[in-house]
Structures are given as C-alpha cells and as structure tokens.
N, C-alpha and C positions, 0 to 999 in steps of 0.2 A: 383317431383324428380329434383334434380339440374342441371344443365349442366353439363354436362361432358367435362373433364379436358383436353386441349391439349394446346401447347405452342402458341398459336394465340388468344383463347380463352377472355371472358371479364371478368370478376369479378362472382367468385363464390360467392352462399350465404354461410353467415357464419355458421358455425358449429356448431347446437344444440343439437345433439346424440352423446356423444365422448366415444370412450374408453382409456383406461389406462390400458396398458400391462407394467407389471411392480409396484407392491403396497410395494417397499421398501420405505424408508424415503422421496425419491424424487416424488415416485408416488401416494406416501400418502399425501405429501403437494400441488400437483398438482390436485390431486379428489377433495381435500377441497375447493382450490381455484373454480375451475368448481361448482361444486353443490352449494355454496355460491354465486353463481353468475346466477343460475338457470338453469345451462345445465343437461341433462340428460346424466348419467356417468354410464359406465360399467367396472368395473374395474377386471381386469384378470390378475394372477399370478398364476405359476405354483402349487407354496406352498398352500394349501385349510389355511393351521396356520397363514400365511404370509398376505393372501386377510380377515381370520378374525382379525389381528393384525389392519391392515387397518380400517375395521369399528369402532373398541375400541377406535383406534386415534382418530377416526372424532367424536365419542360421545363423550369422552372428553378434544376435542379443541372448539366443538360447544357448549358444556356446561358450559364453560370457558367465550366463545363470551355471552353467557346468562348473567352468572355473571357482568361481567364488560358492561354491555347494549348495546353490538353491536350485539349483534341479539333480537326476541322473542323467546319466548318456541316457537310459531307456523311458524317462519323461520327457527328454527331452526329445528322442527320436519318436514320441508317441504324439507329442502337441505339434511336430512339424507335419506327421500324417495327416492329421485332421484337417489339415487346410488344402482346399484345391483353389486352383486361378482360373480365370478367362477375361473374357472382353465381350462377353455376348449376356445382354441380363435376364436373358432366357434360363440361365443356370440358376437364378434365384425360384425356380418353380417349386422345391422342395424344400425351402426356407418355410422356417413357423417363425422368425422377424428379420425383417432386413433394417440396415442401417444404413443411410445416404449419406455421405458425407463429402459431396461435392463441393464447386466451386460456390461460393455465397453469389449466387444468378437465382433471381427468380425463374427465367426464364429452362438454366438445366435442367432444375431441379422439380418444376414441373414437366417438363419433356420427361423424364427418371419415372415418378410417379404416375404419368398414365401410362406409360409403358408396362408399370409394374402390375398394373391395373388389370393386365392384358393377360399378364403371366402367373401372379404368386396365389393364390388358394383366396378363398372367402376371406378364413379366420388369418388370414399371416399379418401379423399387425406392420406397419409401415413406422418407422422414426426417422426424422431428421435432425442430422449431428448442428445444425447452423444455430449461432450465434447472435444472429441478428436479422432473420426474415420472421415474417408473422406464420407462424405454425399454422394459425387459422387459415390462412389464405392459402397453405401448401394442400391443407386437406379441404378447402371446398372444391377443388379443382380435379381432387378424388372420388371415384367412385364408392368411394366405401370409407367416406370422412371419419367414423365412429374409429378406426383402427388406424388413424394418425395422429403421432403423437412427438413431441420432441425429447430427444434423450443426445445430453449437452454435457459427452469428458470434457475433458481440461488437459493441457498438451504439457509432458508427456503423459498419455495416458496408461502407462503401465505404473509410472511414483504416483501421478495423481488421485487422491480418494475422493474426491466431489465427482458426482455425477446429478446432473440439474435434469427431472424428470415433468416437462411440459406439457402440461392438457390444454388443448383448447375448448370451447361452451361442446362443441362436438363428439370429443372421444369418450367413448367408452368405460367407464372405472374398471371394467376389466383389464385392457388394455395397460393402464397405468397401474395395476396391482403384476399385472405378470412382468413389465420390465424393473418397475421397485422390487420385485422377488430377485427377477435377476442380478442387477447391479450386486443386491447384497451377496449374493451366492458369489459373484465376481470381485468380493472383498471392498468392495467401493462401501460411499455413504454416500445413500442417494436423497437429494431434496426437491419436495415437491414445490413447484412454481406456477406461476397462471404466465400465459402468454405473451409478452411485450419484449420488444430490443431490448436486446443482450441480458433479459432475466435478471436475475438474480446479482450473479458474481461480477459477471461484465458487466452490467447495470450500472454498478456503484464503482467497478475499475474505471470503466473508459472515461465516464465524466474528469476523473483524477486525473488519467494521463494525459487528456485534453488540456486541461489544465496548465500540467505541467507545460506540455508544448507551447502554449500559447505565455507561461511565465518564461522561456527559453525564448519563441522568436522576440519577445517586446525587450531582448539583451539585460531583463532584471540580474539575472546571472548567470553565469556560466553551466555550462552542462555537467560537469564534473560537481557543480556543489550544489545544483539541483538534487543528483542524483544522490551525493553522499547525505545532503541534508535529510532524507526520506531513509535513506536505512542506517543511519548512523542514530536517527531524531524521533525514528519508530518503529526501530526496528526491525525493514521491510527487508527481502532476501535480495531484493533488486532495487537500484532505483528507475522513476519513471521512463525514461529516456531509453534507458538499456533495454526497458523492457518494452516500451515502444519497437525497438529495434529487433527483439527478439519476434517478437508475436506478427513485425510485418505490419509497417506503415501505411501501407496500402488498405490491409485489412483492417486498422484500427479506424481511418477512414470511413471506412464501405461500415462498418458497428456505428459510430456516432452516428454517419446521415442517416440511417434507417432508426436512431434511438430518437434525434434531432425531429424526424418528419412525423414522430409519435408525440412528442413532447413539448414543440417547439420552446423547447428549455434554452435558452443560451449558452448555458454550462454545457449542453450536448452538440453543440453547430460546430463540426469540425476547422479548428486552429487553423489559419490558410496554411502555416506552414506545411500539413500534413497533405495538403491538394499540390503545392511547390515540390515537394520531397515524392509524393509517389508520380507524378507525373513527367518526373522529371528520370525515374528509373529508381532510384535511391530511396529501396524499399525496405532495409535495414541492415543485418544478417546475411537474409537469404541474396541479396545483389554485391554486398560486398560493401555496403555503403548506405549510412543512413546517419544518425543522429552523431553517430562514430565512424572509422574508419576500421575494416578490417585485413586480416591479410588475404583471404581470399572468400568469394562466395560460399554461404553455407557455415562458415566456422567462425567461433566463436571468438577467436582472440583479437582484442582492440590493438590498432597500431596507431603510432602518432600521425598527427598530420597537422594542417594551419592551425587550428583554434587547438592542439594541447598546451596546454600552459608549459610555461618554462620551466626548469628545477630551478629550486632555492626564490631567493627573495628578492626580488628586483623593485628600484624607485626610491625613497626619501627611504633615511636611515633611521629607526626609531631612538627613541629618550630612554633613559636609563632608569629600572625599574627595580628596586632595591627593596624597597618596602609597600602593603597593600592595606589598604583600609575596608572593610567591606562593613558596608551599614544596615543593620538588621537584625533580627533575632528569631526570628521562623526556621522554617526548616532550609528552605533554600538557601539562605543567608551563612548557616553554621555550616553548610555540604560543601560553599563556596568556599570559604576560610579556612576548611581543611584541603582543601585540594590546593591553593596557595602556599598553604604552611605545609603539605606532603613535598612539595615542591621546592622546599628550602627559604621561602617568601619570609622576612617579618611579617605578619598580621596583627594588626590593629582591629579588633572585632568591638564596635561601636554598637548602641539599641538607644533608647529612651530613657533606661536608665539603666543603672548598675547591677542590681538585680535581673533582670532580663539580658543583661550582656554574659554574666554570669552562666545562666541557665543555659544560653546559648552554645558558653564553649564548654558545659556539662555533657552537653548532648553530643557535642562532638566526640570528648573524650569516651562516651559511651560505643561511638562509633569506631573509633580507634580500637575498643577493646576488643569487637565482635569481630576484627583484623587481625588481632594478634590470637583469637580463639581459634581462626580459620588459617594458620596459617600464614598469610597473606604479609605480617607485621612481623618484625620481632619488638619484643615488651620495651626493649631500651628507644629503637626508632618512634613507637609510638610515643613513650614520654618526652621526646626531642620535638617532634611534632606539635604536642602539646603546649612545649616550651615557648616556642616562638609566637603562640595566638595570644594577644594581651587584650582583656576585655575593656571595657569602659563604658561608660554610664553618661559620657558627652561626645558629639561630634567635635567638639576640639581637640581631642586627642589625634586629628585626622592629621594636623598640623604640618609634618614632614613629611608624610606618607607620597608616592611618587606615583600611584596611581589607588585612584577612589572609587569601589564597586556599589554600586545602591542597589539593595537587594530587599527593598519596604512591599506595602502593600499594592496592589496594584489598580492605583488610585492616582488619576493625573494630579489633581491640586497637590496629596499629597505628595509628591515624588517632587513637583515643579517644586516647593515648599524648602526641601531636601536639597536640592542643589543649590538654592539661594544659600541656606548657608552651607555646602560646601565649598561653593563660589568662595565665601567669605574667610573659612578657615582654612583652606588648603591653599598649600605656598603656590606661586605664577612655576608654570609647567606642568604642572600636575594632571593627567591625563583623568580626568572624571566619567564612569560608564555607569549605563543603566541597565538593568537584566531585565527591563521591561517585554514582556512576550505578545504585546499587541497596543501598547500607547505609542503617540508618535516622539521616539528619540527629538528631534528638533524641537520640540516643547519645552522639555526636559533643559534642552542646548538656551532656550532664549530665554529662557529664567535665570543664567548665567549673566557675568560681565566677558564671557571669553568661551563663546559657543563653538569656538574652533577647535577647543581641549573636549569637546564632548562627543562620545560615541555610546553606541550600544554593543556590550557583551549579554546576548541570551544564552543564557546557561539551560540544561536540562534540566529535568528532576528524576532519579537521585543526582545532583551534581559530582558525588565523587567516584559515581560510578558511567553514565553517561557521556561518550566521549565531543559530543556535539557540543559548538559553539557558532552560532552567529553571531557574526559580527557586522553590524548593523551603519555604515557610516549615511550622517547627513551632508546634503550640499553646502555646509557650511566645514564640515570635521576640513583638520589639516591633514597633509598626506602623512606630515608624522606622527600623528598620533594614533593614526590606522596602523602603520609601518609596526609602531611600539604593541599594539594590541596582537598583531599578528603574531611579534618576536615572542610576546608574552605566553600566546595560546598554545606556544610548540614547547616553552620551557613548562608548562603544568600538562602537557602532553595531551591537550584537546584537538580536534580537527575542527577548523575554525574555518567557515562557507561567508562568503562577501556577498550580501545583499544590502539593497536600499531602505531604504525608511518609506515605508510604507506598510499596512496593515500586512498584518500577521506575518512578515519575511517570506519565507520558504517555507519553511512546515506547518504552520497552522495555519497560512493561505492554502495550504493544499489538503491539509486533513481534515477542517472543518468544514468546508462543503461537503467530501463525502460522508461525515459522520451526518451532517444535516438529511441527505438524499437517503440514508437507511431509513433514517427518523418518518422520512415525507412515504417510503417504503410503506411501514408500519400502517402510519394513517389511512392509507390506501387499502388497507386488507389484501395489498399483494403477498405479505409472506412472514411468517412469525417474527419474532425477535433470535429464538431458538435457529431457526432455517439459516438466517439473514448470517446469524452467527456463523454458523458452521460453514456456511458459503464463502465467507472470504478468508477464514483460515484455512479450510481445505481446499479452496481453487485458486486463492490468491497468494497463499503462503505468510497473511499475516499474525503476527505471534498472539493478539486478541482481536475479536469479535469487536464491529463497533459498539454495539451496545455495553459488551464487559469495558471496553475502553471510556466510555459515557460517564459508565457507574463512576470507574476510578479517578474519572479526569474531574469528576464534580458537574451535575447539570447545571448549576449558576454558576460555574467557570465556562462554562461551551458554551451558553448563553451569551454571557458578555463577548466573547470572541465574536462568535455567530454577527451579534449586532453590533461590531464595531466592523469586522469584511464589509455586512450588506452597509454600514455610512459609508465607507471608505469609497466601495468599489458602486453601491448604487445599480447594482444587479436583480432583479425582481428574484433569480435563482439564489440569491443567498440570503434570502427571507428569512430567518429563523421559522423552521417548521413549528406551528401552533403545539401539536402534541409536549414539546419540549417548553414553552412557555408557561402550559398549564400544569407539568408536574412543579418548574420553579417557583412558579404561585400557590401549590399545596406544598410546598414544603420536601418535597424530596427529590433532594440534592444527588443520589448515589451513598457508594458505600456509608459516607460520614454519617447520614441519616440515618442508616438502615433500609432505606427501599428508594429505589430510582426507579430504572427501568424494570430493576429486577426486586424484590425483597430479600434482608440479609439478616442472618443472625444478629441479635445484638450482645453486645464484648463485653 
C-alpha cells in the first residue's frame, strides 16, 4: 500500500490503477493515453451509452495505431484489456488516482468528490481535469484536501504533450511528485503551475480568442482574415475563430467568466457575442454551428453560407501597376523589392542616399544567391531579378513609378516627412502605401495633397518569405486604389486580410496583449519564463514561446506597440507590464543585445 498523503510527506509511488470519471471526448483521450502506456484504467460515467461510446473510440483509435504500425494486434488487444467501464463510482475503490473530468459545474464536481471521499482509500490522490474552476475550492470541500490536485491535458490528449500539474496552498508535494512522475512515464511534459483560471496555457489563449471575438463582433473584419491573419502573421496551426469553434463557445465562455471573476481584467470579460452564440445553441463544431457553418454536428468541415465571401474580386476596378517604388534601405525595405521584382515588377529601390540604396540591393542579391544555393532559383532567374531592381540615391527617381511603398523607420514625423515629398514627386494616380505596423495610415494620408491615393500595405518580416499582407484602408482611401492593392497582392502572391486603420490591425492587436499577459505572468511569480514557454508550444501549438518571440521581436519594438494599443485603445489591460519597461530602460532589448528575457551568446 502507498504512503499515505500529507503535506510533509516524500514522494509517492506512481499511479498504476487509475480511474477516469468522466468518458466524454477528453476522458476518452485520457483512457487511451493510460492503457497505451500500460496502466490499469477504470473508466466511469454516468451515461452506460457514453462509457460504451468510450470503448468503440479506443477499438477504433487502437486499430488505427495497428494499421499505421504503432502498436501490434497483441499491444493492442493487451491496452484494450486493461480497461474496464461502469457507471457506479464505487468502482473507483481500488484506484491509487482518479481523474475527474466532468462537466466544468462546480456544483458536479463537488457532488463527484465527496462521493469519492466515501469510497477511494486514504492515500488515492484525487485530480481534476478543469480548466477553469479554483482547485482550491474543489479540494476544501474535500475530506482529504492535501491529496487534490489538478492535472490539466490538452484535447486531443493522445497528440498533445503539455500536461499542466496544479497545487493548490493545500496539496501535498507528494502528491504532485507522483502525477509529474506520471505524465513523464505517459510521454507528456508536464508543467508545474499555481492555481488560477485557466493556468497557464488557457490563461494566456483565452484572453486572445476573446479578443478575437470581440475584433469580429465590432465587423473590424471578417472572419476569414481574422483567422488567416493569425496563422498566415504567426504562424498559428489555427486561427482564432476556428479554434473558438473547435474547443466549444460555450466552454470558451464558462473559461473567461471564471478568469474575469479572478481578475476583473477586461481583456478577460467574455465578448457578448460569445453569451449570443452559446445561448442561442451555436456552440461551434460540436452543434453544427458557430463562428462558421458546418456540414453536420461533430465534424470538422466548413461549409459556405451568408457571410462566405464571394470568389474573385468584386467593386471599383483597380489602376494599372507597371512599375514600383519602394523607399528604404533596411532589411524590410530590400525583402519588399524583391518580392516585387520576383514578381516581374520594375523596382525603383530609393534610401537617403546612393550608397545606402546600393547596399540595399547588395543584400538582396545576397538573398537571391542563398535561392539559387537551395535550389529554390535557377542563377539566370535570379540575375533577371536583379536586373529589374534600379537603386537610387533620390526620391525623385519615384517619378513614374505607378505605385510608391514606404518602407522607413517607424517614426510618424518621419514617415509624414516621406509622403510630403512623395506627394510631390510621384505622377497624379499613383497609389502611395505605408508598411507601417502600428502608426495611423490617415496621418501618413493627410501629409498628402491626395489622401484618397494612400493606403497601408503591412508586409511581414522576412517579406519574401512571409505570405501575409494587410492591407490597411483609411475612411478617406478610394475604392480603387484598395481594388489596385488587392489586384497587386495576388500578382506577388501574398494573402492580403482587409482591416481598418486603427492600432495595431489584426495581428499585433491581437499578439501583444497576449505577449504582455505572459510578461504580467512573470511578475507575478505564477510560472517561469521556461514553463510559460513550453505551455503554449505544447498546448497551444505555437511555433515560439512568448518569451523566445520577445527576444526576436526586440523589447523596444513590443514596447512601442504595447504603448501605442494602451493610447489607442485606453484599456487599463493593455498597460505595458513594468517588468518589460525596466528591461527597455537597462538596455536589453533581446537577441540584438544579447540578453532580454533570456541571455545569448555574443556573434
């Protein structure tokens, strides 16, 4: 028999009898995980239909695992033994941990726990799978609080490797050494967290897909270029909406109020549209019906309906765009002018001076070459490439050019400065953009004599690699020269998302609060930098860690973001978190320094 559990205690054994109260979608991919891994699994749910749905899964996910040779028939007919079902949680009496993974009710899931109270042994430690109740409050309500704990997969939990392992001031470090023993033996990576809505992962998701929703109901834009803006702009596996839809509107919901009623953050107070959409049935996915249209409940494929956009291009014809000027000589500015001139574009590549315009299309040709080393070029393409980019040492050389990209510092005077005389040198028609990534486009526009020719193209960075474009119009742009930007962004083969002029568009309205909220994380001594990291690449699926994304993005570039959202938007939640002020006031920027968040070799 194990030790029995109290807060002084050493290291329990790890758990080889488990149950699973709970064989919805999450308790189904949690038995699979367990019996896969050779624990003996008892799985209990109220529904007798619900515990046989459960078994049908696991015959065919493990039949599945047959075909593609990740198990044998005799692994596989060995992890479906280990599991038995019922409906009575009297069968948990010979579990060493059970796992709850009910409905998010305070009220079941206390009902579940003193039950359990009644039934499972001294030492059988108690977890719950929720996402968004106070653990503390599950276990004072416990007979044996020291041996509740939360233990938080990620859905599906057989792909997913995060496992979020929650103590409240109460449990036991026993306790959380025997299920962090487990997770690992279960192939997960488990991270320790202190107790609050939605932890860790969901902590920093849900504020974002709030977000989103609430940039979707106020019609900033469309759902479609929400979504692509977010994985096209960072790479995300989903974007927000979808994945709203995925995880269950309802539940995303019932996660804010309870992070909202901890935080009273406004970033956290759930979008009304998500109180309109679940109350109204239109819970995502799982009804058939949510941010998108599906074909039927449960499954995943979108179908059209009122709000899909039409194919091709509809409204004012755009202007004819023969030749491009881009003004600049950074790195963004040379990425821009080859992606123009890949594209067959004259380029006109203008800087301050000649030397600098120079350098500029040096670097490109350097870029060309590392193209034709991979493959990617053949040597004649890239020297034609080359051919078309003409540098220059004056903005007069803009002269004929048929559309003008200003791709300078990102400095309003400066930039307003920049259009004056482009205003001046480029012929009448000529479509003038700014790739400004958080100034206001209409600034830019009323430094002009002809604010109706001005738009914003936000390029990414690497530009020639990055397929995202906003395209930014103000309430003064003409319909055609949006028309023309649009026609422009499909011939250099970008996906080009329609938003308004306003701080930070689509992606860095939406990325910088959550990069702020890890930051305010931090502060807090809720959860390392390392933790925070690995929590939303491995439950969120994103490609970096906010922190490693900090480093790269530059602390006094997220900075000035940071404090032009909180003018814009006048949000107490988009405060620039202090921690992040005081590294930009010593001096460490990220990589370029050598130590931001994190410390880095120096080159």
């Amino acid at each position: 028999m194990a030790t029995p559990l109290s807060p002084q205690s050493g290291t329990a054994a790890t758990p080889k009898t488990i149950a699973v109260v709970g064989l919805g979608t999450m308790g189904t991919g949690i038995t699979e995980v367990l019996v896969k891994a050779g624990r003996e699994v008892i799985g209990i749910d109220v529904s007798e239909a619900q515990a046989a749905r459960c078994v049908t899964a696991l015959q065919a996910s493990t039949a599945r695992a047959v075909e593609r040779g990740r198990l044998t028939e005799q692994e596989r007919a060995d992890a479906l033994g280990r599991l038995r079902t019922g409906t009575d949680l009297a069968a948990a009496a010979d579990a060493d941990l059970v796992i709850e993974v009910a409905p998010e009710s305070y009220e079941v899931k206390h009902r579940i726990f003193r039950e359990l109270d009644g039934v499972v042994r001294p030492d059988t430690i108690l977890a719950t799978g929720t996402n968004a109740l106070s653990v503390t409050r599950l276990a004072a309500d416990s007979a044996h609080p020291e041996r509740v704990l939360g233990l938080h997969f990620f859905n599906p939990a057989p792909a997913m490797k995060l496992v979020e392992v929650v103590s409240s001031v109460l449990t036991a470090p026993s306790a959380v050494a025997a299920v962090t023993d487990l997770a690992m033996e279960l192939g997960k990576e488990p991270v320790a967290v202190g107790d609050r809505p939605g932890f860790v992962a969901d902590g920093l998701l849900f504020g974002y897909l709030n977000q989103a929703a609430a940039m979707y109901e106020a019609r900033y834009a469309s759902r479609e270029d929400i979504d692509a803006a977010m994985r096209l702009g960072c790479g995300l596996p989903m974007g927000p909406l979808a994945l709203l839809d995925l995880i269950g509107i309802d539940t995303a919901r019932t996660v804010l109020e309870a992070m909202y009623a901890e935080s009273r953050d406004r970033l956290h107070a759930p979008a009304p549209i998500l109180k309109q959409f679940s109350e109204a049935g239109l819970t995502g996915r799982k009804s058939g019906r949510g941010f998108y249209s599906y074909e039927a409940p449960g499954r995943a494929t979108v179908v059209p309906d009122a709000l899909t956009p039409a194919d091709g291009t509809t409204g004012a014809a755009g202007r004819t765009v023969r030749s491009v000027g881009v003004a600049g000589s950074g790195t963004m500015a040379s990425g821009i002018a080859e992606v123009f001139a890949k594209a067959g574009y004259e380029v006109v590549l203008a800087a301050r001076s000649e030397e600098k315009a120079q350098a500029a299309k040096a670097r490109i040709g350097t870029s060309l070459s590392r193209s034709v080393d991979k493959g990617r070029l053949t040597a004649e393409a890239a020297a034609q490439v080359l051919d078309r980019i003409t540098p220059a040492g004056s903005y007069d050389a803009f002269a004929d050019v048929d559309l003008a990209v200003e791709a300078i510092a990102e400095d309003l005077e400066v930039k307003r400065e920049l259009f004056r005389t482009l205003d001046k040198v480029c012929k009448p028609g000529a479509v003038l953009a700014t790739t400004t990534s958080s100034l206001p486009v209409v600034a830019c526009a009323r430094a002009t004599s002809r604010p109706q020719d001005v738009i914003g193209m936000h390029f990414f960075n690497p530009a020639p690699a990055m397929k995202l474009v906003e395209v930014v119009r103000t309430v003064l742009t003409a319909d055609d020269v949006h028309a023309t930007v649009r026609e422009v962004c499909a011939k250099i083969r970008k996906h080009a998302v329609d938003c308004g002029d306003r701080a930070g568009f689509i992606v860095n309205a939406l990325l910088f609060p959550y990069l702020n909220n890890a930051i305010k994380m931090v502060e807090e001594h809720y959860a390392s930098l390392d933790d925070i990291d690995a929590a939303m690449k491995l439950g969120g699926g994103y490609p970096m860690g906010p922190f490693e994304l900090l480093d790269v993005v530059g602390l006094d570039v997220s900075l000035a973001i940071e404090k032009v959202l909180h003018r814009e938007f006048r949000d107490p939640g988009l405060a620039p978190a202090p921690l992040l002020e005081h590294l930009v006031a010593a001096g460490c920027l990220g990589r370029k320094t050598g130590r931001g968040f994190r410390e880095y070799a120096r080159r």
